[in-house]
C-alpha positions in Angstrom: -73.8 -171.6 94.2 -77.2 -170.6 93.3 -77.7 -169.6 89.4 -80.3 -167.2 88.4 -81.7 -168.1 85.3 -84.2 -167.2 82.6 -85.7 -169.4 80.2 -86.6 -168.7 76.5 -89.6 -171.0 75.4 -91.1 -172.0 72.0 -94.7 -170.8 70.8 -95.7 -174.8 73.0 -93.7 -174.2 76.5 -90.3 -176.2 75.6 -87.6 -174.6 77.1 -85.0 -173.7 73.8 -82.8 -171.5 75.9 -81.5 -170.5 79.3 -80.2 -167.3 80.2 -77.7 -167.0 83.0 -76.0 -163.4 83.3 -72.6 -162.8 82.3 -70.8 -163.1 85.6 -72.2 -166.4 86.4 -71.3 -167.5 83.2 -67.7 -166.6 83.4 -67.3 -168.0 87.0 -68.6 -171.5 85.1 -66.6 -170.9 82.0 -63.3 -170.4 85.0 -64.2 -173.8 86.7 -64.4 -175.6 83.3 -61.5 -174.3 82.1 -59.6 -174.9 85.5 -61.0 -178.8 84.9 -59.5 -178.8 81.5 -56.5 -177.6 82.7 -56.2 -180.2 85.9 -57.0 -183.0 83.6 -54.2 -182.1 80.8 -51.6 -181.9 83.2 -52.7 -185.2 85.2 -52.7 -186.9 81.4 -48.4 -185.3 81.1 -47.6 -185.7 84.3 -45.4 -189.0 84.0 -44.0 -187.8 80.8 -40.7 -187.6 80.1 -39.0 -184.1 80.2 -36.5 -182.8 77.5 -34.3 -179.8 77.3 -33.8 -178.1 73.7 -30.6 -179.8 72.9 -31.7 -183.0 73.8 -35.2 -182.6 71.7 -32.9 -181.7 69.0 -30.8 -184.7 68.8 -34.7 -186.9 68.9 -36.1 -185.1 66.4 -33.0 -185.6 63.9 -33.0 -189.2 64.9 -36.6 -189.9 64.7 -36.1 -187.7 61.1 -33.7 -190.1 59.5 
């Protein structure tokens, strides 16, 4: 994917900004997201599953 971009500059030439337009940003904000996304449900995926009543009678346990 090619990005178009702009580039703001200080008064000496160093590049402060870069301005992409908005639906190139959002297709890169989507694929970071969509990363974030994969990585938190590779991190859960062995976890152990619980239904409500079950959660329940952890919590009161782990409670006291």
């Amino acid at each position: 994917m090619e990005i178009k971009k702009s580039y703001i500059t200080d008064k000496s030439g160093t590049i402060k900004n870069v301005v992409i337009d908005l639906n190139t940003f959002r297709k890169i904000e989507d694929l970071l997201l969509d990363q974030g996304l994969a990585k938190a449900m590779d991190e859960v995926q062995d976890n152990v599953e619980y239904d409500v009543k079950e959660a329940k009678i952890l919590l009161k346990q782990h409670e006291g």
